[in-house]
C-alpha positions as CSV (number, residue, x, y, z in Angstrom):
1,X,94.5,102.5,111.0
2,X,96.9,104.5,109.0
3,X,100.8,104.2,109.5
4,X,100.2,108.3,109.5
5,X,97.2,107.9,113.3
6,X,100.0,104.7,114.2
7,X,102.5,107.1,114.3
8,X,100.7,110.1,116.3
9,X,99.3,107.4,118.7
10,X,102.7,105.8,119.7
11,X,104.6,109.2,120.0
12,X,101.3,110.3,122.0
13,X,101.7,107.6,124.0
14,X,105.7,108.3,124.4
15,X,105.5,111.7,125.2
16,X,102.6,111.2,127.8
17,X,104.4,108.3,129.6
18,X,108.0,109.6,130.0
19,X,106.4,113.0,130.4
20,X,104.8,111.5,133.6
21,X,108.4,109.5,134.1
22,X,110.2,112.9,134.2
23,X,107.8,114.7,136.2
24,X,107.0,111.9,139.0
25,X,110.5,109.9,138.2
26,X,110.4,108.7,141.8
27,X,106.8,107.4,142.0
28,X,107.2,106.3,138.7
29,X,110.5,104.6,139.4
30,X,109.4,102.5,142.4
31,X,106.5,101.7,140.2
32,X,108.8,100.3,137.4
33,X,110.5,98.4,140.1
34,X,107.4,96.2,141.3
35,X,106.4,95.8,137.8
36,X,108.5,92.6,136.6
37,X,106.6,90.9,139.2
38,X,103.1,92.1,139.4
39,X,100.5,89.5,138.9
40,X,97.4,91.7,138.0
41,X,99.3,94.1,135.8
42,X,100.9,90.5,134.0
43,X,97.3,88.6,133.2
44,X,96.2,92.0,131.4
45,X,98.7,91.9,129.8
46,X,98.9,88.6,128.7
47,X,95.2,88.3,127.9
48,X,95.2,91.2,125.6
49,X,98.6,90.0,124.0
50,X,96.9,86.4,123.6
51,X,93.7,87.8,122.4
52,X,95.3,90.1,120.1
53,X,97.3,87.3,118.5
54,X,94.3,85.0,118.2
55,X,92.5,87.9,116.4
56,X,95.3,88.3,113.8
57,X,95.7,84.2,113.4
58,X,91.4,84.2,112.9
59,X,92.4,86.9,110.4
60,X,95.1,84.7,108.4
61,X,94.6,83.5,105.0
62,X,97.8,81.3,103.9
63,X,96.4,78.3,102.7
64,X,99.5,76.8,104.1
65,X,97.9,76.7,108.0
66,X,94.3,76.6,107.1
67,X,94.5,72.3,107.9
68,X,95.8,73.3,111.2
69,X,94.3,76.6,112.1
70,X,91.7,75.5,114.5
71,X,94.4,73.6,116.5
72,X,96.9,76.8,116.3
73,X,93.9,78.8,118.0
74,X,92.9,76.0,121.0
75,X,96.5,75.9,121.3
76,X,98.0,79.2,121.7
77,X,95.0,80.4,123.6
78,X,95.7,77.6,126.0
79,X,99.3,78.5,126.4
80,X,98.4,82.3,127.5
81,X,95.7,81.5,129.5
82,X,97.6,78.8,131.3
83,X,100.5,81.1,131.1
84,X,98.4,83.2,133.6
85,X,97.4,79.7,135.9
86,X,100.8,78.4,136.1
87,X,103.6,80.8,134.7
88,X,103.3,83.7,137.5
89,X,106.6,84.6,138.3
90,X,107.8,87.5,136.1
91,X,104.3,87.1,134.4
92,X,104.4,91.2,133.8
93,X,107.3,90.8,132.0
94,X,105.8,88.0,129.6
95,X,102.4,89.6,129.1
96,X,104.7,92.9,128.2
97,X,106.9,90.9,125.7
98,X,103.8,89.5,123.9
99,X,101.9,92.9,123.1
100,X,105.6,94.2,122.2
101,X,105.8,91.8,119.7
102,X,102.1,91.8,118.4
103,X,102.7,95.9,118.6
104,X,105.9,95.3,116.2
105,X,103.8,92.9,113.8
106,X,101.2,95.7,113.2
107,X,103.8,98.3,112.5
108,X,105.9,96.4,110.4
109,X,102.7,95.3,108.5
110,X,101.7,99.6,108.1
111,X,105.2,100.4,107.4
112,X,105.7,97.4,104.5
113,X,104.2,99.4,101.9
114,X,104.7,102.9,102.3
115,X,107.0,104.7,100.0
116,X,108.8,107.0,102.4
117,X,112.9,105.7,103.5
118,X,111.5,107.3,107.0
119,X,109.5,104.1,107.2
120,X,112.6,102.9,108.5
121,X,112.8,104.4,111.2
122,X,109.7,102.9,112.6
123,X,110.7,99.7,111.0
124,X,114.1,99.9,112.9
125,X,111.9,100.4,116.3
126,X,109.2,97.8,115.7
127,X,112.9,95.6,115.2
128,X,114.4,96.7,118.7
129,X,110.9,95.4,120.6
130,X,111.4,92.7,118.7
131,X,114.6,91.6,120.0
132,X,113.8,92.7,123.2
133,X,110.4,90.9,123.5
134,X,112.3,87.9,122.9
135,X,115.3,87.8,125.2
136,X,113.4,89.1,128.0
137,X,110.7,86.4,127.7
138,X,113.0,83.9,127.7
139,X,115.3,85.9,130.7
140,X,112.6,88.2,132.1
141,X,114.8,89.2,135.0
142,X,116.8,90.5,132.8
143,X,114.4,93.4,132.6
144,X,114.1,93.6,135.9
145,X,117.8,93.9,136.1
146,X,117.1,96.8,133.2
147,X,114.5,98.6,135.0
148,X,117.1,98.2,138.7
149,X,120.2,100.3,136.3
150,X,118.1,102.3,134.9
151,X,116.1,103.7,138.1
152,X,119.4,103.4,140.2
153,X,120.4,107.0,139.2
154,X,118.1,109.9,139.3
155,X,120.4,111.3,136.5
156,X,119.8,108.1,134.6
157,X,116.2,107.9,135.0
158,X,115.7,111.6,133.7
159,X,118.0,111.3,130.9
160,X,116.4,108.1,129.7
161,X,112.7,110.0,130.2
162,X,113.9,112.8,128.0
163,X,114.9,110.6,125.6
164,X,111.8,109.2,124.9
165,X,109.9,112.5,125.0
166,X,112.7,113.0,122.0
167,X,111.5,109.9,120.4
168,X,108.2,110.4,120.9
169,X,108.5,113.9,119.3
170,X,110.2,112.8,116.4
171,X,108.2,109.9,115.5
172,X,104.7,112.5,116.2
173,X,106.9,114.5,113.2
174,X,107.2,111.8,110.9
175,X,103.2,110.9,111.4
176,X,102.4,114.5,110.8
177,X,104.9,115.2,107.7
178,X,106.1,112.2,105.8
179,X,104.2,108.9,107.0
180,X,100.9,110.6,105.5
């Protein structure tokens, strides 16, 4: 995948889900609510962010961890599956914070070596899921929390969906223009 189709398929995917936000806010509000907690929603989540980790360690090539590879696999596939057995509470919010972070790794890897300073903005993005897939998977309620503010207003809600149709525009710009 290009940095160009990266670009177009996360503002797609912005557009499309605060459009739905902004047009539904309060089905899609109450929804956000029960989300920190939801068990189903949580093992996808984490499955696919554990898978999608595995795939890129099987991928590695530093000599540096080839000794220890086969162990780093056993093991971090054993902590997100038994994430899943024994790490339920908030397990949405953990599953979340691990494809946010294996989302930032791919786009900082795409961004790396293009020429364009508008790398940067995707750069800057990829940072700001980083830093939140970290605190909240060590405080997940603190997205919970997040999600309570933000949904508490109407006002707020649509303001904050707008917003990311705006982002979603401008990053669907940059992958049509100067991420080529």
């Amino acid at each position: 995948m290009t940095l160009s189709q990266l670009s177009l398929a996360l503002g797609v995917a912005m557009i499309v889900s605060h459009g739905i936000a902004l047009a539904q806010s309060d089905r899609i509000g109450e929804w956000l609510r029960r989300f920190p907690r939801n068990v189903p929603i949580g093992v996808v989540l984490m499955l696919a962010g554990t898978a999608w980790f595995e795939w890129n360690l099987h991928l590695e090539t530093l000599a540096d961890i080839a000794p220890w590879k086969n162990l780093m696999q056993i093991g971090f596939a054993a902590v997100g599956v038994g994430s899943c057995i024994f790490v339920r509470d908030y397990l949405a919010v953990r599953g979340l914070c691990v494809v946010m972070l294996m989302a930032a790794w791919s786009l900082c890897e795409l961004t790396r070596w293009h020429t364009s300073p508008w790398r940067n903005a995707l750069t800057a993005w990829a940072y700001v899921w980083v830093l939140l897939g970290l605190w909240w998977s060590m405080s997940p309620w603190r997205m919970r929390d997040a999600i309570q503010w933000v949904t508490g207003s109407p006002t707020l809600f649509r303001l904050a969906a707008v917003a990311g149709l705006v982002w979603g525009a401008i990053v669907i710009v940059l992958g049509l223009t100067v991420l080529r």
